[in-house]
SEROKE-525621 format. One record per residue: x, y, z of N, C-alpha, C, O in turn; residue number from 1. Coordinates in steps of 0.02 Angstrom, whole numbers, plus 50000, padded with zeros to 5 digits. Layout:
% SEROKE-525621
X,Y,Z,X,Y,Z,X,Y,Z,X,Y,Z,NUM
...
% end
This chain:
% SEROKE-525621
60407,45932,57098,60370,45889,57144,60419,45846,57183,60454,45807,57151,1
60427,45848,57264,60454,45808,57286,60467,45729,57290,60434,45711,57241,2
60483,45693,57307,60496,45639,57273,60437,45581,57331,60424,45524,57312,3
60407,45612,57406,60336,45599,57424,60290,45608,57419,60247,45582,57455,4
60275,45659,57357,60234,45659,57330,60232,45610,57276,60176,45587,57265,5
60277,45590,57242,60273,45539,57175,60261,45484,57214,60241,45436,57181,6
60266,45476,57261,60244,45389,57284,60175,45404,57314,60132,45360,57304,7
60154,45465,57354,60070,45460,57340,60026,45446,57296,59971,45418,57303,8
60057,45468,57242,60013,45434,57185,60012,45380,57145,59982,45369,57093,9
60064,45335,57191,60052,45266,57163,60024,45219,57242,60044,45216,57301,10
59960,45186,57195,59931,45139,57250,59965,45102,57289,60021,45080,57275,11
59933,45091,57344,59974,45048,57386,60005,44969,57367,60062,44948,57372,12
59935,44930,57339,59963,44874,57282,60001,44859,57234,60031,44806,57222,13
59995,44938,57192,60043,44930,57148,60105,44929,57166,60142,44884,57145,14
60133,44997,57224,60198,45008,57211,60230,44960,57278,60288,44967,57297,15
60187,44915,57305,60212,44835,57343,60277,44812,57290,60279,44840,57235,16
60318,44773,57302,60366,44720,57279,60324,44683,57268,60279,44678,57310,17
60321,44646,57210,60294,44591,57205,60348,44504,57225,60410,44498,57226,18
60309,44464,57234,60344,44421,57276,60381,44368,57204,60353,44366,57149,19
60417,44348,57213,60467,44286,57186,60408,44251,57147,60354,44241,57174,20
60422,44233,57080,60375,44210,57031,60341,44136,57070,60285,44125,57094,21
60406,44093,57062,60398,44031,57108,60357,44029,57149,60315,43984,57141,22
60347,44079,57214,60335,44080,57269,60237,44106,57225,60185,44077,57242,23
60239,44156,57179,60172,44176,57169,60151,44117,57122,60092,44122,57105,24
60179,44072,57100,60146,44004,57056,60111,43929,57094,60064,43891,57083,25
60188,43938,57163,60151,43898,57218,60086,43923,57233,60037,43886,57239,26
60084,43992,57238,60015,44019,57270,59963,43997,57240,59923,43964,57273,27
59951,44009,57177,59886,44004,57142,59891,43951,57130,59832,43936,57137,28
59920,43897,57115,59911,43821,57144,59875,43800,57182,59838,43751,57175,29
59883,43835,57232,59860,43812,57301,59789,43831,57300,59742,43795,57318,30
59785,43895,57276,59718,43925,57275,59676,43881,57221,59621,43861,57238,31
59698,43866,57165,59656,43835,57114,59653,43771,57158,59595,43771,57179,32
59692,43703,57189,59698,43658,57217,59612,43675,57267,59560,43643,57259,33
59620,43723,57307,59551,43735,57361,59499,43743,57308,59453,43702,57310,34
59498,43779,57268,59429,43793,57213,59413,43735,57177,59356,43721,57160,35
59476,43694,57162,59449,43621,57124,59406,43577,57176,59351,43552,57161,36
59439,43570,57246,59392,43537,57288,59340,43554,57302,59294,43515,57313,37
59333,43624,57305,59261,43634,57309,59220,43636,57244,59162,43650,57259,38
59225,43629,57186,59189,43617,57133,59171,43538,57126,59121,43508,57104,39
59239,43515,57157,59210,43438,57142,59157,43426,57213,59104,43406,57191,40
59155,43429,57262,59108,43436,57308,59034,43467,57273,58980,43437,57272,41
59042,43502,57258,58964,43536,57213,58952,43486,57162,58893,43467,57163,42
58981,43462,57124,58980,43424,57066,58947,43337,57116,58897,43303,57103,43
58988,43328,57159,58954,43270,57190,58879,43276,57203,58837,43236,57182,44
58863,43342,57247,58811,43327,57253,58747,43347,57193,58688,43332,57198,45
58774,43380,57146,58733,43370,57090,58701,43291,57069,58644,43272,57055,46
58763,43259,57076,58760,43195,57011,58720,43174,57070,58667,43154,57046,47
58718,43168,57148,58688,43135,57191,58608,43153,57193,58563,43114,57210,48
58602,43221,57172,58530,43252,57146,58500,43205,57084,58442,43185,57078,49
58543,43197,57051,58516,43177,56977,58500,43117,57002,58439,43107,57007,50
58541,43069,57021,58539,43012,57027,58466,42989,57079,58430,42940,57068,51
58460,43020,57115,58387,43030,57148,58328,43034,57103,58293,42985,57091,52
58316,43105,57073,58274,43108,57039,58260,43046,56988,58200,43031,56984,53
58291,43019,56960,58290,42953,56910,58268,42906,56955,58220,42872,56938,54
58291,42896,57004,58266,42829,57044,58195,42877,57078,58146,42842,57090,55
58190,42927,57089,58108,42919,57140,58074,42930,57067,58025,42893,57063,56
58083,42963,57015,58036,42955,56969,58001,42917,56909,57949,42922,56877,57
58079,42862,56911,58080,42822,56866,58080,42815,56788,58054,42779,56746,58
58123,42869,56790,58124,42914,56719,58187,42859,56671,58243,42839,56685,59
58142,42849,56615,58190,42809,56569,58251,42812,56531,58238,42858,56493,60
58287,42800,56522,58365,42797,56480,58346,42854,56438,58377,42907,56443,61
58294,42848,56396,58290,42896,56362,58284,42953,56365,58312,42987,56323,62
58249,42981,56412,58257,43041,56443,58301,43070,56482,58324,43124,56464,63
58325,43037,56553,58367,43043,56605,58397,42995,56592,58358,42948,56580,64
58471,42975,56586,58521,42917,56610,58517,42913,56662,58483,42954,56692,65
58551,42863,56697,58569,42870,56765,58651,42889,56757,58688,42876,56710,66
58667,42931,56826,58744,42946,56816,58787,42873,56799,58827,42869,56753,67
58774,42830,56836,58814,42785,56815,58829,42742,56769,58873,42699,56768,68
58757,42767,56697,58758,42732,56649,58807,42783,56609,58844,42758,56567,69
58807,42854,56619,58826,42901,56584,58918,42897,56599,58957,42917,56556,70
58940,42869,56662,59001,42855,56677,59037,42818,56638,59089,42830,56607,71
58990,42748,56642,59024,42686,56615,59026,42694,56524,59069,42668,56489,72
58976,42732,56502,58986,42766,56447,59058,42814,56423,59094,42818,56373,73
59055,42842,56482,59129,42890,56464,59186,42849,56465,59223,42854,56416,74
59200,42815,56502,59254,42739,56519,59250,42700,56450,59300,42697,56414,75
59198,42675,56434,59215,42615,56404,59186,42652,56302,59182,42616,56252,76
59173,42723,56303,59191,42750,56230,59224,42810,56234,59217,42858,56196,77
59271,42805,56301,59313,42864,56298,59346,42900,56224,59343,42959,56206,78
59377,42842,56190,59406,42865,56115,59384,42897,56085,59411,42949,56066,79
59300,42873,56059,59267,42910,56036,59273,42979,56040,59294,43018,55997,80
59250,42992,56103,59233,43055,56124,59299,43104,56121,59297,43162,56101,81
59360,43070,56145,59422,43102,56118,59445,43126,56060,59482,43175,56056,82
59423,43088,56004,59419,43106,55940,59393,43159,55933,59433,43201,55913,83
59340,43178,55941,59291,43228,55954,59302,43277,55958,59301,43328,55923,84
59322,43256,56036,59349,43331,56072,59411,43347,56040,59411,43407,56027,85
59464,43318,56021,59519,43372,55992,59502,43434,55928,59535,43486,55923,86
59475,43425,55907,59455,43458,55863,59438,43532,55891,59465,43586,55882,87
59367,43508,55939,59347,43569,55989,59405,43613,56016,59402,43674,56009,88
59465,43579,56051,59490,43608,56083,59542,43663,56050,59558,43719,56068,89
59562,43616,55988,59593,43649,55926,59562,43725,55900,59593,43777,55887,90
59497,43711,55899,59476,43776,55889,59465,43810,55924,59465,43867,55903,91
59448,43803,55996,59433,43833,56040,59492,43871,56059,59480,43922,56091,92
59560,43856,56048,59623,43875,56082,59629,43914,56027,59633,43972,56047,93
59631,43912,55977,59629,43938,55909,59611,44021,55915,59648,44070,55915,94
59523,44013,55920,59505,44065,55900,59517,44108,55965,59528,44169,55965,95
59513,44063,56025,59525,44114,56087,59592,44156,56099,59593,44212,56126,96
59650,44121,56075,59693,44161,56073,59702,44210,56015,59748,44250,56020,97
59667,44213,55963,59670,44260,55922,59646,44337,55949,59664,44396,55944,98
59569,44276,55995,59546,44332,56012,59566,44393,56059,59541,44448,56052,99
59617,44379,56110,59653,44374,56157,59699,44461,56111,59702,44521,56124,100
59728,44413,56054,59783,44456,56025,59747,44521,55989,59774,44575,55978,101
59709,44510,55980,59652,44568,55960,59621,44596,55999,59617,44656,55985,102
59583,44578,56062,59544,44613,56091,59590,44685,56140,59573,44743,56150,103
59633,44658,56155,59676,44687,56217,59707,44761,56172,59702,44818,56194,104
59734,44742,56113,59754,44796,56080,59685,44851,56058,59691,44910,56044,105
59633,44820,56059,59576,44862,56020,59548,44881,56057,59508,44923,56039,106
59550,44866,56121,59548,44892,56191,59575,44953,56205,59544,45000,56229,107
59638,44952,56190,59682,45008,56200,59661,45062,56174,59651,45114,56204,108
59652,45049,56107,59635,45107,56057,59589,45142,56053,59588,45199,56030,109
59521,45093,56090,59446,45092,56113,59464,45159,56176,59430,45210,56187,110
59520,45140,56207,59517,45197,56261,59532,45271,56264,59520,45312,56308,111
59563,45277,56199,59585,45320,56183,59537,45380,56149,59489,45374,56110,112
59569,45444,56181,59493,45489,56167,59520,45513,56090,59580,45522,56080,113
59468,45520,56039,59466,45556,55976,59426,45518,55928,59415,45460,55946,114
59399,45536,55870,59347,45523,55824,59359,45417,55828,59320,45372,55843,115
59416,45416,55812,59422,45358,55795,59410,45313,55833,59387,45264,55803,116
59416,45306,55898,59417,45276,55941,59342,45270,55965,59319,45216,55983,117
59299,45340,55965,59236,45327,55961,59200,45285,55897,59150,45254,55915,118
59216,45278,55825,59194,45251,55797,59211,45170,55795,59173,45124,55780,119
59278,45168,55813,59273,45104,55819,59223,45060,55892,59193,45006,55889,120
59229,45093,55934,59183,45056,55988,59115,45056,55962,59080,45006,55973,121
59092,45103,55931,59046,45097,55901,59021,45036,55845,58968,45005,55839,122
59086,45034,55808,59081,44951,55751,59072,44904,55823,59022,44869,55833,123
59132,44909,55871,59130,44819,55902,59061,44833,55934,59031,44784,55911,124
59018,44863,55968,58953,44856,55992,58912,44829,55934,58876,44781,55947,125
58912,44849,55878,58880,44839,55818,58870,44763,55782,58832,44732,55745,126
58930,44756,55818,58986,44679,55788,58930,44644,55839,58883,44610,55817,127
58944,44660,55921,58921,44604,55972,58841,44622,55965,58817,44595,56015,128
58797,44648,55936,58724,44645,55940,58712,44603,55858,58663,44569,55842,129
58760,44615,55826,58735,44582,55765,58703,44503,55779,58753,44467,55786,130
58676,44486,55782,58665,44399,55760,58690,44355,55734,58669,44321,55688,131
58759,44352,55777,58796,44288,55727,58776,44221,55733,58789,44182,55687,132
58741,44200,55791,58726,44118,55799,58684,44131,55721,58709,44095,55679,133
58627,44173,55693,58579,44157,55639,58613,44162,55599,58578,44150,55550,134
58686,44177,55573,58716,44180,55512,58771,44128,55530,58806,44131,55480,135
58793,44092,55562,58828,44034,55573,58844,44000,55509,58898,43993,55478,136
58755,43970,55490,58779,43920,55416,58821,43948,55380,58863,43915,55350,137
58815,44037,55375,58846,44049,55325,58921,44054,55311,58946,44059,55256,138
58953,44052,55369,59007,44075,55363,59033,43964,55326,59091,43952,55309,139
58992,43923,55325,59016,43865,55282,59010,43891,55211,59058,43872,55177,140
58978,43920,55187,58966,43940,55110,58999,44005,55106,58996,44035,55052,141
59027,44027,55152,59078,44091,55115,59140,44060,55124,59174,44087,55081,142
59184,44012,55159,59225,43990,55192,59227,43920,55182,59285,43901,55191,143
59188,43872,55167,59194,43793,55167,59205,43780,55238,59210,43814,55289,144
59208,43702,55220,59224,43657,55283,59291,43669,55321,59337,43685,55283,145
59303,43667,55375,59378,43647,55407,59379,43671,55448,59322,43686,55467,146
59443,43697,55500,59440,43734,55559,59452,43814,55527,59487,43849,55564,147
59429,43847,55462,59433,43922,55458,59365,43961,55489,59360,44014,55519,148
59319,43916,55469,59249,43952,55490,59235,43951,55532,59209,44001,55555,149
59245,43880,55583,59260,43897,55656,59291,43924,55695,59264,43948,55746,150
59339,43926,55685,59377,44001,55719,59356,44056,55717,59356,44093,55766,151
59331,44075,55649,59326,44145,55639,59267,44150,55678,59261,44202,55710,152
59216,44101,55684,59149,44114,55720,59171,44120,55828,59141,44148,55873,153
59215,44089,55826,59244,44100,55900,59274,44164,55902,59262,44196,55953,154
59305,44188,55865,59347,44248,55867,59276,44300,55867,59274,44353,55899,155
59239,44282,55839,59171,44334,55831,59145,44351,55907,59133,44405,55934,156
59141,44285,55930,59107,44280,55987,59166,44277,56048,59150,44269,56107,157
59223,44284,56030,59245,44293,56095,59267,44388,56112,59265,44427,56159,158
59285,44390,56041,59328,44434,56072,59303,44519,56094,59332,44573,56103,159
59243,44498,56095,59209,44593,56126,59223,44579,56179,59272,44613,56197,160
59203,44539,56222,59216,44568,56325,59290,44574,56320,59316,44623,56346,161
59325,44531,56293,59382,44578,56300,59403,44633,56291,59425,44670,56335,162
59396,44649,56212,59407,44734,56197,59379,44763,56250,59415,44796,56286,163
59306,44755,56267,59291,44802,56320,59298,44798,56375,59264,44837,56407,164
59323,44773,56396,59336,44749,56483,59414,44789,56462,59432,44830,56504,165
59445,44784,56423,59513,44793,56415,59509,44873,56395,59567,44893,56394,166
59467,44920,56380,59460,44971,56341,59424,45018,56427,59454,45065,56452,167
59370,44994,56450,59387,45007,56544,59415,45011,56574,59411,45061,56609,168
59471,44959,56587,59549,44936,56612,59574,45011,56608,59572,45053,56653,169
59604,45020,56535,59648,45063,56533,59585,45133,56528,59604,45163,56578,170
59542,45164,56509,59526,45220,56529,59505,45234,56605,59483,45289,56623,171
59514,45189,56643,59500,45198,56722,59561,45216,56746,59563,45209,56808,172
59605,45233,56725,59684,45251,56745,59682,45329,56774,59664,45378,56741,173
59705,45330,56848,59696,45406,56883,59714,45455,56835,59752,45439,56790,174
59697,45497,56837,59724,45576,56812,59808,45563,56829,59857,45565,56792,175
59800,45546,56922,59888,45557,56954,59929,45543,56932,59984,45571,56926,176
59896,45462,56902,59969,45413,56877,59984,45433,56802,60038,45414,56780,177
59953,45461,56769,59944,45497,56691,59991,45568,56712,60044,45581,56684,178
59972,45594,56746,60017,45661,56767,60079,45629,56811,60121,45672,56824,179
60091,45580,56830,60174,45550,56851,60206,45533,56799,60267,45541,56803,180
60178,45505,56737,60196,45465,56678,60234,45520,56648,60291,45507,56628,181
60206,45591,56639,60232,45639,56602,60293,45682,56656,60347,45704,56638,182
60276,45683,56696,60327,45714,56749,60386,45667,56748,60440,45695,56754,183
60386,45602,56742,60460,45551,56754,60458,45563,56654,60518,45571,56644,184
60435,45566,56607,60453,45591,56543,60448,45518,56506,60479,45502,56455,185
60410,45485,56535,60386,45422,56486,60344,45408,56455,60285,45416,56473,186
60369,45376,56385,60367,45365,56313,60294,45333,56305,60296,45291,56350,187
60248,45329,56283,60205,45273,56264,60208,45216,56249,60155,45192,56230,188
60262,45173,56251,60257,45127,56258,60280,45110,56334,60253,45058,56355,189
60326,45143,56383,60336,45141,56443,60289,45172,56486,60303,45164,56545,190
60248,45197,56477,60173,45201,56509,60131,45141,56490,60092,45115,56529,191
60139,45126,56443,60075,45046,56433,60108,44999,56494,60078,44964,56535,192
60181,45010,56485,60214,44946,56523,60222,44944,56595,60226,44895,56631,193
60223,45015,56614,60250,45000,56692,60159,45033,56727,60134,45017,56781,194
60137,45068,56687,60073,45121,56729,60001,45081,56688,59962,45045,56719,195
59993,45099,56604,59922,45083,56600,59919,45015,56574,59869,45000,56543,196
59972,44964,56582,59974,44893,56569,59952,44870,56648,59900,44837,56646,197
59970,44877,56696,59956,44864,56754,59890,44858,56794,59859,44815,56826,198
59882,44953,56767,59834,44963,56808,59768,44917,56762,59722,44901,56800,199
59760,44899,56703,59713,44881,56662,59705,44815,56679,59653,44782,56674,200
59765,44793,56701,59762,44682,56713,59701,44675,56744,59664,44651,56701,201
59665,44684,56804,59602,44641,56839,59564,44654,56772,59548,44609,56733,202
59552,44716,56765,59489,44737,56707,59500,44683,56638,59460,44642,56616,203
59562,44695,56615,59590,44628,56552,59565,44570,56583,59510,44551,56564,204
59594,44537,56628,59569,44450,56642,59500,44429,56662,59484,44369,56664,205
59447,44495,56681,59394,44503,56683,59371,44462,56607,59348,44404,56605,206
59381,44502,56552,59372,44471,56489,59375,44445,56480,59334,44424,56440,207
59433,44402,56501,59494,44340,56474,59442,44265,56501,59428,44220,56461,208
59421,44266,56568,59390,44228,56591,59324,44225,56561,59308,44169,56542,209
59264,44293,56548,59224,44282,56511,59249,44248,56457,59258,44188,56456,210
59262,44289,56407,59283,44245,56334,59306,44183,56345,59314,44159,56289,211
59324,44137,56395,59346,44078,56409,59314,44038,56380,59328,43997,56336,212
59234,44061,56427,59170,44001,56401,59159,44026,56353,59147,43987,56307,213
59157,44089,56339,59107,44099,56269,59158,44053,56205,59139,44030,56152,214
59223,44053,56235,59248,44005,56148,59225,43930,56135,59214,43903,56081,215
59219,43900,56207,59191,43827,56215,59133,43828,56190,59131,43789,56143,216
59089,43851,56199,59004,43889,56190,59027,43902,56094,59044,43847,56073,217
59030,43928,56066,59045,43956,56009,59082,43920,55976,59101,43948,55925,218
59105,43857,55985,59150,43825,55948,59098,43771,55952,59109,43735,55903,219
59043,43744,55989,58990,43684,55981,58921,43710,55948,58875,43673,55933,220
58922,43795,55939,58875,43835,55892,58905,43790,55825,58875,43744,55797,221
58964,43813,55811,59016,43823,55754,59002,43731,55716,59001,43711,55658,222
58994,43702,55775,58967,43635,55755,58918,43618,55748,58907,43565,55719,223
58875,43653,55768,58805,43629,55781,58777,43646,55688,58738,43614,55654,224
58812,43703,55672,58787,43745,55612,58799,43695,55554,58766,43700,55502,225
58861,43633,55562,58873,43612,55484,58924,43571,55505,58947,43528,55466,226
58936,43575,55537,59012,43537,55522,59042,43473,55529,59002,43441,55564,227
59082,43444,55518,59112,43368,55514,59157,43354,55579,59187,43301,55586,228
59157,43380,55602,59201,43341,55681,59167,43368,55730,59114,43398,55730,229
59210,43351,55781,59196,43387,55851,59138,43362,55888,59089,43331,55868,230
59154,43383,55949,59088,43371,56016,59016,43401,55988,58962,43374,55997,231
59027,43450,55959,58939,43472,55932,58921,43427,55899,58874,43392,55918,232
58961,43413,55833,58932,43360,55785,58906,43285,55837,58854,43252,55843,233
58959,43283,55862,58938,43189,55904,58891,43200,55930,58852,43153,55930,234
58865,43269,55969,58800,43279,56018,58754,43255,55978,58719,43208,55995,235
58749,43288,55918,58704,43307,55863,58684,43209,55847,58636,43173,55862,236
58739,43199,55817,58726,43134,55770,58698,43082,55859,58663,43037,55834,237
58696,43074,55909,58695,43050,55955,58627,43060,55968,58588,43014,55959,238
58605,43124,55992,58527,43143,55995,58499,43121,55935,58442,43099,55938,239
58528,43124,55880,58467,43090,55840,58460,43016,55826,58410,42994,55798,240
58515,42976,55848,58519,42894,55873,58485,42876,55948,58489,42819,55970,241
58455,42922,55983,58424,42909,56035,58478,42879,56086,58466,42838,56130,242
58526,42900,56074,58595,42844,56125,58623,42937,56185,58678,42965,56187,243
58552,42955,56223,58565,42974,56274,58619,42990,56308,58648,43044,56313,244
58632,42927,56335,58680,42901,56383,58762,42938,56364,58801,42981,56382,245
58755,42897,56328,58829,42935,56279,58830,43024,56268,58875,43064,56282,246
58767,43034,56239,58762,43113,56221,58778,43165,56299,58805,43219,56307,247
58751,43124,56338,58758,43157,56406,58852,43142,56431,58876,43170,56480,248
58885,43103,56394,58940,43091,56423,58983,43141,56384,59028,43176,56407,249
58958,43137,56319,58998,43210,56280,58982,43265,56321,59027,43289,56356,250
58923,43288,56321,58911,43361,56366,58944,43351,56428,58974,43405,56436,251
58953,43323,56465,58996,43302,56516,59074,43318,56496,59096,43355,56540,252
59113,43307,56456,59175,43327,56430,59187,43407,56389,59238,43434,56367,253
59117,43429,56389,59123,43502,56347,59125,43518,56406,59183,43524,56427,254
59062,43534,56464,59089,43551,56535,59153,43571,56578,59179,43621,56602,255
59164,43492,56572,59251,43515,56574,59296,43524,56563,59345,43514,56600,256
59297,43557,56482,59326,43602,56432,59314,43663,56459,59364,43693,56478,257
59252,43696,56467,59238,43751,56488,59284,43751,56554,59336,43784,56554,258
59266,43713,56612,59311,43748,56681,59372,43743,56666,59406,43787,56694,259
59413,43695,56623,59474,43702,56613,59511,43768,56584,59562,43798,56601,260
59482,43774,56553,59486,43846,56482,59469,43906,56574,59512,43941,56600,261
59419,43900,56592,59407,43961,56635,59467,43949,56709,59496,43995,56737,262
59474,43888,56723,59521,43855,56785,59612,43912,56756,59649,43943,56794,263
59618,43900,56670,59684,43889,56662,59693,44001,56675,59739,44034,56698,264
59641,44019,56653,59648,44083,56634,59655,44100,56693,59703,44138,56700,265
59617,44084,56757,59612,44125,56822,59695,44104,56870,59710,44130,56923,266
59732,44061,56838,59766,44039,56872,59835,44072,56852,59887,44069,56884,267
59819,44114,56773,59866,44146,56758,59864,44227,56782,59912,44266,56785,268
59795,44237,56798,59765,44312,56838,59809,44309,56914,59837,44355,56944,269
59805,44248,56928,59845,44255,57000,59902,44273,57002,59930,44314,57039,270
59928,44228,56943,60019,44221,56941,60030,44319,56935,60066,44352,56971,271
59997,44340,56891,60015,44419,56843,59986,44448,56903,60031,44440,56943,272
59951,44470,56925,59899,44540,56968,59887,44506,57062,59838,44525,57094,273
59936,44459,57093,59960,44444,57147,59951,44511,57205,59966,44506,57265,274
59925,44570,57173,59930,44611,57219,59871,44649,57211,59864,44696,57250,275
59828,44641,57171,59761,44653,57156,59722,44642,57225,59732,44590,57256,276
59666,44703,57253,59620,44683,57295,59595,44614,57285,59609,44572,57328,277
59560,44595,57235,59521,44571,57210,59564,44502,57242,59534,44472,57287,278
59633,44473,57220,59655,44434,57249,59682,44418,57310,59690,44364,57340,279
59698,44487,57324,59700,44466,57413,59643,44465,57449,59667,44448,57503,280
59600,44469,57457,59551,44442,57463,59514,44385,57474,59463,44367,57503,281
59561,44362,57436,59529,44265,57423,59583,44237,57451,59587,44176,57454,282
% end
């Protein structure tokens, strides 16, 4: 095969230069910098919604705060709530990167054609329909108190969209670039790295970003079920002190746990896959 034919069969994106790391870190800076302003713009006029509705309806502390009671709440028991939240975040970083280190490889394997690979996709579907929020308590009575049962319940819940987003990734790989891999005489692990590591990234951070929220989400299950710290527990013990105000200022800081966790992942999709449709585009 001539040597214009081997560059037909690599995409036009892929076989681009990619630009100077620096230069692609400024970028998605910039890009996250425009997406933060416009979230906080949406976010204004939410609280400016809320803050309406309370004043034309006259809805009491107890039900509706007003934003600005829920503010001066976050300000003046910030600590509190910091206490709180480390815990969350502890686990949340915890189980998500476990999940991370697991899903992507089981992905791989997921893609791969032969008995095994079908039976295992078969367990993780099995895994993600099971009902873990209804077995939650249990994992305190097989496991006790601490950050083990929480994790493991994030790792539960994060890590299928990855495997499968990651197990798509790499079986969506052309026939061409699979028949170039063997024609240049590379190894399996130099096909993951230069051909089906590549071509799989949008499909991988696809996951990466789901599973983002689902660990924030799954780590205030993980609290909600039993446990002694964290933002679930304070929600919990808060709603049942009738102290609103405050409870709304915690959910207010899980919030933006979630966009942070989803902000930090998309910002690392830019830095890695800079040549992705998907990102030029935006």
């Amino acid at each position: 095969m001539s040597e214009t034919t081997v560059v037909e069969l690599v995409p036009d994106e892929v076989s681009q230069s990619p630009r100077p790391l620096g230069s692609r870190v400024a970028a998605a800076l910039l890009h996250l910098l425009i997406r933060t302003a416009i979230t906080v713009a949406v976010i204004v006029v939410i609280v400016l919604l809320w803050w309406a509705i309370v004043e034309v309806f006259n809805l009491p502390a107890t039900e509706l705060p007003p934003p600005g009671s829920v503010l001066s709440d976050l300000h003046d028991k910030w600590s509190i709530i910091w206490a709180q939240a480390t815990p969350t975040i502890i686990e949340s970083v915890a189980g998500y990167a476990i999940s991370a280190a697991l899903g992507v490889p089981l992905g791989y394997v997921i893609s791969r054609p032969g008995p095994i690979a079908r039976s295992l996709n078969t367990g993780a579907v099995a895994l993600q329909i099971f009902p873990k929020i209804a077995v939650a308590p249990l994992f305190l009575v097989w496991f006790g108190f601490g950050y083990a049962p929480r994790i493991l319940f994030i790792v539960l819940m994060s890590f299928f969209p990855i495997a499968l987003n990651a197990a798509a990734g790499f079986a969506s790989m052309p026939l061409d670039l699979q028949d170039l891999g063997s024609i240049l005489g590379m190894g399996p692990w130099a096909r993951i790295r230069h051909l089906q590591g590549p071509w799989a990234l949008p499909q991988i951070f696809t996951g990466l970003k789901i599973a983002a929220s689902f660990a924030v989400i799954a780590a205030l299950v993980s609290e909600f079920s039993g446990g002694t710290q964290g933002l679930g527990v304070l929600i919990v013990q808060l709603e049942a002190n009738l102290d609103i105000s405050l409870m709304f200022a915690a959910i207010v800081v899980v919030t933006v746990l979630g966009f942070a966790f989803y902000g930090v992942v998309s910002v690392l999709e830019m830095i890695a896959i800079p040549w992705h449709v998907s990102r030029r585009r935006k």
